[in-house]
C-alpha positions in Angstrom: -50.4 60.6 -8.4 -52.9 63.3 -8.5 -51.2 64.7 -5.2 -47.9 64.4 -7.4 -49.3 66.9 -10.4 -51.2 69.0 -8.2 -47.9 69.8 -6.4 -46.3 70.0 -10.1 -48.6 72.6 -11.1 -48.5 74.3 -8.0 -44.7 74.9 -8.2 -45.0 76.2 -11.7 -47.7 78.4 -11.2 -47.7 79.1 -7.8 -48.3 83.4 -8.7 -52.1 81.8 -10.1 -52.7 79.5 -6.9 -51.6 82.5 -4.4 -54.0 85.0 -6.1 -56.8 83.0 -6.2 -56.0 81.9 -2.6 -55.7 85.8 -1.6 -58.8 86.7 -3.4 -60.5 83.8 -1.7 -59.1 83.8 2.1 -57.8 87.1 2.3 -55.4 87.1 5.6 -55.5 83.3 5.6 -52.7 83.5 2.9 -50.0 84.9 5.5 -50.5 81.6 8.1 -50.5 79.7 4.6 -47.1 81.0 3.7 -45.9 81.2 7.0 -46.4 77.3 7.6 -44.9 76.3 3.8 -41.8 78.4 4.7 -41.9 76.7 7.5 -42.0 73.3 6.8 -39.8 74.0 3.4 -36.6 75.1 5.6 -37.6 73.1 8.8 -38.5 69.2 8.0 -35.9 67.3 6.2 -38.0 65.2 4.2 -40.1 68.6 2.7 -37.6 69.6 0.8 -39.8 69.8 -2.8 -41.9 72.9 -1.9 -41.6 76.1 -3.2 -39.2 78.7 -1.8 -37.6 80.8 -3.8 -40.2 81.3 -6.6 -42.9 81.8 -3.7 -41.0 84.6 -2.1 -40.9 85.9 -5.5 -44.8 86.0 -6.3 -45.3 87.2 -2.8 -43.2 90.3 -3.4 -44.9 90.7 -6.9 -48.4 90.7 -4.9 -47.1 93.5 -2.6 -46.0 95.5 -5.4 -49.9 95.7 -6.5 -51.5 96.1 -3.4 -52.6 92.6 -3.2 -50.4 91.7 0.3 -48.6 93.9 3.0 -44.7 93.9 2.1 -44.0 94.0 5.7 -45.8 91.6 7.4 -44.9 89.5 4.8 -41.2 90.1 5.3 -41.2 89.9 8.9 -43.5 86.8 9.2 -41.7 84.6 6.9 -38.1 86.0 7.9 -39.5 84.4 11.4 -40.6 80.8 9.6 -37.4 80.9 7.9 -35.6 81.6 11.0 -37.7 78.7 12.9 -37.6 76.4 10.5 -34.0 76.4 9.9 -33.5 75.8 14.0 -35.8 72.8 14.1 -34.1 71.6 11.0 -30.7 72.2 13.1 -32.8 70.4 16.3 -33.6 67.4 14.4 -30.0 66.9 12.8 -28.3 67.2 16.5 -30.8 64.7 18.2 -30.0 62.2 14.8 -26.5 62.4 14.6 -23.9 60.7 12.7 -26.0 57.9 12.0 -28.4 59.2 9.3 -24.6 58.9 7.2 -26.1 55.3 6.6 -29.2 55.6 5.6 -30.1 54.6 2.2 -31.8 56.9 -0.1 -35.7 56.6 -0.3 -38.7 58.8 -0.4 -38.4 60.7 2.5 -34.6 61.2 2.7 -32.6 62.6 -0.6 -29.1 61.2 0.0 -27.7 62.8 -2.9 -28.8 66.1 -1.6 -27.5 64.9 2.2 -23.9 64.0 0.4 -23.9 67.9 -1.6 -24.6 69.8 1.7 -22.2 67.5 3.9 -19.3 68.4 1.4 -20.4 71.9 1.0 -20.2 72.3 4.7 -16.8 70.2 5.0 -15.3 72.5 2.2 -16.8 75.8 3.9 -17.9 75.9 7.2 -20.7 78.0 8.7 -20.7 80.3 5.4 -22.9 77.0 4.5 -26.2 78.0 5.9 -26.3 81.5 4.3 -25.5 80.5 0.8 -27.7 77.0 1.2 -31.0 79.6 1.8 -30.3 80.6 -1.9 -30.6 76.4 -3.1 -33.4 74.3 -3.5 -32.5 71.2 -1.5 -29.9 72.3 -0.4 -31.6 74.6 1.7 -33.4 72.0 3.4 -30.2 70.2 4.2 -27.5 72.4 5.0 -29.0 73.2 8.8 -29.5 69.8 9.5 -25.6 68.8 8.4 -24.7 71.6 10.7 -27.0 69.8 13.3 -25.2 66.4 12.4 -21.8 68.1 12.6 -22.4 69.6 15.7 -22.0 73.0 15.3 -22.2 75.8 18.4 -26.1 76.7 18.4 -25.1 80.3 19.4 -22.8 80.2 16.1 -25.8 78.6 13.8 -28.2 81.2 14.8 -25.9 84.0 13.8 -25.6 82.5 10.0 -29.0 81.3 10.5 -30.3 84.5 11.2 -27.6 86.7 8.4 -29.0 83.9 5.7 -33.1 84.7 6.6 -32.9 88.3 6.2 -30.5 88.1 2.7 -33.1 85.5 1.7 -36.4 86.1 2.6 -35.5 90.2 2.6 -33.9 89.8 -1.1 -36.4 87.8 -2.9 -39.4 89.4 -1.9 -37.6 92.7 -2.7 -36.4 91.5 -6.1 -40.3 90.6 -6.6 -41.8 93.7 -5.1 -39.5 95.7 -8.0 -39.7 93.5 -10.9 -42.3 91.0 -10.6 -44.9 93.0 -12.2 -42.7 93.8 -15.1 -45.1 92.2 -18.4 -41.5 90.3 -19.6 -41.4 88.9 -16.2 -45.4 87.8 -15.9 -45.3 86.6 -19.1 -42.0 84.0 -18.5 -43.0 83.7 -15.1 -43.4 79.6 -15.5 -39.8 79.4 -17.1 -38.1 81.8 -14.4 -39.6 79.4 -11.9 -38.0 76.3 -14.0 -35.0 78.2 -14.0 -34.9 78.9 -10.1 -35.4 75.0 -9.9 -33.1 73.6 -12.2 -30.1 75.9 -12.5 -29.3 75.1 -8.2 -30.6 71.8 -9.1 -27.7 70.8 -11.4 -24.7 72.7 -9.2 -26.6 70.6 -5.9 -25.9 67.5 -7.9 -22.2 68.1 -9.3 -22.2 68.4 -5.7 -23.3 65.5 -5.0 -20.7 63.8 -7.7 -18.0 65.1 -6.2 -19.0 64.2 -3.1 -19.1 60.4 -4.1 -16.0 60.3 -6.2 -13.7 61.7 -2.6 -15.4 58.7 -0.4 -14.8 56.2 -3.3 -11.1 57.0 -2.7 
């Protein structure tokens, strides 16, 4: 439970944590980053840590000084990259049987059921618009994996999806994360980054039900 709130809090105020994780281990924070960006895009059952909103107060800590804007762009444009190809990995050496497992702790099936209908509907397009949705980011490479699409084909959207993503957000942070409107409502942006995807993921999800009840 305490592991539960800590993450909770973590989420929410993730610019706080980072600073005081800069100011404490200095170039420790970039192999920090590197791993949750990592392990976010790359290991299906991770799909609760922070993405978006972290790429966000990263750019916001370049914009003062506090980090390098390109070493952090290029290092996690690489653990986005690698993560997304293990998730792809993991989802071809599974295959079509993970379509009966059960929901549980470690495996979101609504989530699984909103990505495998977004990538029946639209294809490869999938894994760039995915890196912009919680959850759905975690899943969409490993459907493609399931699905069996090309490798050489994944890695092109995998690769157009890192840079708009990673590239983007840090930008859009670098430029505007320092603004006092945005510091102060920080904590609701973040909400707002969560639950905004968070509801389209689950009409997803619906809709996906409703076609395989009929």
């Amino acid at each position: 439970m305490e592991l539960i709130n800590y993450l909770i809090d973590f989420i929410l105020h993730v610019d706080k944590h980072l600073e005081v994780f800069v100011t404490t281990y200095g170039v420790w924070v970039y192999a920090l980053l590197f791993v949750v960006i990592f392990v976010e895009t790359g290991v299906v059952v991770m799909p609760f840590l922070p993405g978006d909103s972290l790429l966000f107060v990263v750019g916001a800590m370049c914009g003062v000084g506090l980090m390098d804007y390109s070493l952090s762009v290029g290092l996690l444009l690489v653990a986005a990259i690698l993560g997304d190809q293990s998730n792809f990995t993991i989802g071809r050496y599974l295959g079509p049987k993970v379509f009966k497992w059960e929901n549980s702790r470690l495996f979101n099936k609504a989530a699984f059921d909103a990505a495998h209908a977004f990538y029946e509907k639209y294809g490869g397009i999938t894994i760039v618009a995915a890196r912009f949705m919680p959850f759905l980011r975690t899943f969409a490479p490993f459907v493609a994996g399931v699905a069996e699409m090309p490798r050489t084909r994944f890695t092109l959207f995998n690769v157009v999806g890192g840079v708009l993503w990673v590239g983007g957000i840090v930008t859009v942070g670098y430029f505007f994360g320092n603004i006092p409107f945005v510091k102060t409502h920080l904590d609701k942006i973040i909400w707002a980054m969560i639950l905004i995807p968070g509801l389209v993921i689950m009409f997803g999800a619906w809709k996906a039900r409703r076609k395989n009840q009929f």
